[in-house]
N, C-alpha and C positions, 0 to 999 in steps of 0.2 A: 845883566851886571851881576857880579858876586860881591854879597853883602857879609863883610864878617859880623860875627854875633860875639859879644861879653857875656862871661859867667856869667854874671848878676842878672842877663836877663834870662837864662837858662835857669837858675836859681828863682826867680818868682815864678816861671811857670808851674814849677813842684812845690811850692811854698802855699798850700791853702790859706786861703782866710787874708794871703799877704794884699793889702791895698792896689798892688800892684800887678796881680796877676793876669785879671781878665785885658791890663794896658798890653802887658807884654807879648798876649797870645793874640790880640787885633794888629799888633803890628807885625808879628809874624806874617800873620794870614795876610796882610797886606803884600808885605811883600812878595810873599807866592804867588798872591794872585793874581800881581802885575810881572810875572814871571821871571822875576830873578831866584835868584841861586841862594843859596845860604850857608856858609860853612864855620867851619872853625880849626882848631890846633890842639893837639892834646895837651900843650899847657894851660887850657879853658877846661878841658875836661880833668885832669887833676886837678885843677883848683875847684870848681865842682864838688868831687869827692872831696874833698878837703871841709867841707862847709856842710856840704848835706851831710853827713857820718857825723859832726862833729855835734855833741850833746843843745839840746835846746837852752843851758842853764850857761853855754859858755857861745852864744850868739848864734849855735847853729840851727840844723834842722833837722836834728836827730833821730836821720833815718836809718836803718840799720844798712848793715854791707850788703846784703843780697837784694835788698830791695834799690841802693844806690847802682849796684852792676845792674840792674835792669834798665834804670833810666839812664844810663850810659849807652847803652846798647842802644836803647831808642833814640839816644839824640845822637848816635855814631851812623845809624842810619838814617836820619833825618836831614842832619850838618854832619855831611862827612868830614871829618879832619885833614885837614893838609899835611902834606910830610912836617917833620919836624929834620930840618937840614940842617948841613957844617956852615950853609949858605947863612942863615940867619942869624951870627954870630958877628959876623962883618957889617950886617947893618945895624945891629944891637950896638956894635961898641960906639960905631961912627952916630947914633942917635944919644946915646948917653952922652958923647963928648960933646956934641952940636950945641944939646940941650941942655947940657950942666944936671946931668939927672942924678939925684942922691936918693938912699934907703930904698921904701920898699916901690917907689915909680919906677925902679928899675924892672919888675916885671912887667908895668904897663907898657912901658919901651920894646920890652920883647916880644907883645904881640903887634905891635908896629911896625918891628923888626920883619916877623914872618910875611905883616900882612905885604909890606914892602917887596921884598924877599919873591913871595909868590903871585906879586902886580896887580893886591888889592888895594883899593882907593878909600870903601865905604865899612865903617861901625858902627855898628847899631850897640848901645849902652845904656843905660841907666845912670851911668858915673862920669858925662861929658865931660867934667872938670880934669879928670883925669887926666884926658886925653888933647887938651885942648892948647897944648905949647907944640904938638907935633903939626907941621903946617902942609906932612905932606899928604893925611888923611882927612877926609871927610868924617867928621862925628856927626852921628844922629844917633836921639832917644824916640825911645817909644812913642811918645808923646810927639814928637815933631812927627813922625810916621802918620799915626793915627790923624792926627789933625791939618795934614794935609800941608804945615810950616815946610818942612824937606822935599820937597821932589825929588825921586826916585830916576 
């Protein structure tokens, strides 16, 4: 199976010290190990760079550009990205209308959009709440991975 992954767990992987880190990289490991796929979309990896770059004193992780392009690169190879298609626009609008989605859920709608789009089923987040009015994806957090609540 191919499991899409959220920023936000890409973001505590590089986040030392964050309470969450060692959760996010056992469920990684989990899921490799029972040999699924892992990928993502470069609207994860922009918003990414948007959070790591952005200064520690305005919520981010103020890590400088050269060292953010690297951890791109590594998780470009890691979770390859999916195309970003014309396709994923059709199901974007047809989930915001379904769902009555206003402000900023409207990004979370578009990786729904793709994962739909490119006939993913599974997310793996830290922000299940987020995700949790679209009825046509499976949410899992870390925490359900790890402790064994999700079957894979």
């Amino acid at each position: 199976m191919i499991i899409f992954v959220d920023t936000n767990v890409l973001l505590r992987l590089d986040h030392l010290g964050h309470p969450h880190r060692e959760l996010a990289k056992a469920a990684l490991e989990r899921i490799v190990d029972e040999q699924h796929t892992i990928r993502t979309i470069p609207q994860v990896l922009y918003e990414y760079w948007v959070v790591a770059t952005r200064p520690l004193e305005a919520n981010g992780l103020g890590f400088s550009t050269d060292d953010t392009a690297r951890m791109l690169s590594d998780f470009k190879e890691l979770f390859p990205p999916l195309r970003d298609e014309r396709g994923i626009l059709e199901h974007w609008e047809n989930l915001v209308q379904t769902y009555k989605v206003q402000g900023k859920a409207a990004h979370d709608a578009r990786i729904v959009a793709a994962m739909l789009r490119h006939g993913l089923t599974h997310l793996i987040t830290f922000n299940a709440g987020d995700f949790a009015r679209f009825s046509d994806v499976t949410v899992m957090t870390p925490d359900d991975i790890v402790s064994g609540a999700q079957s894979l």
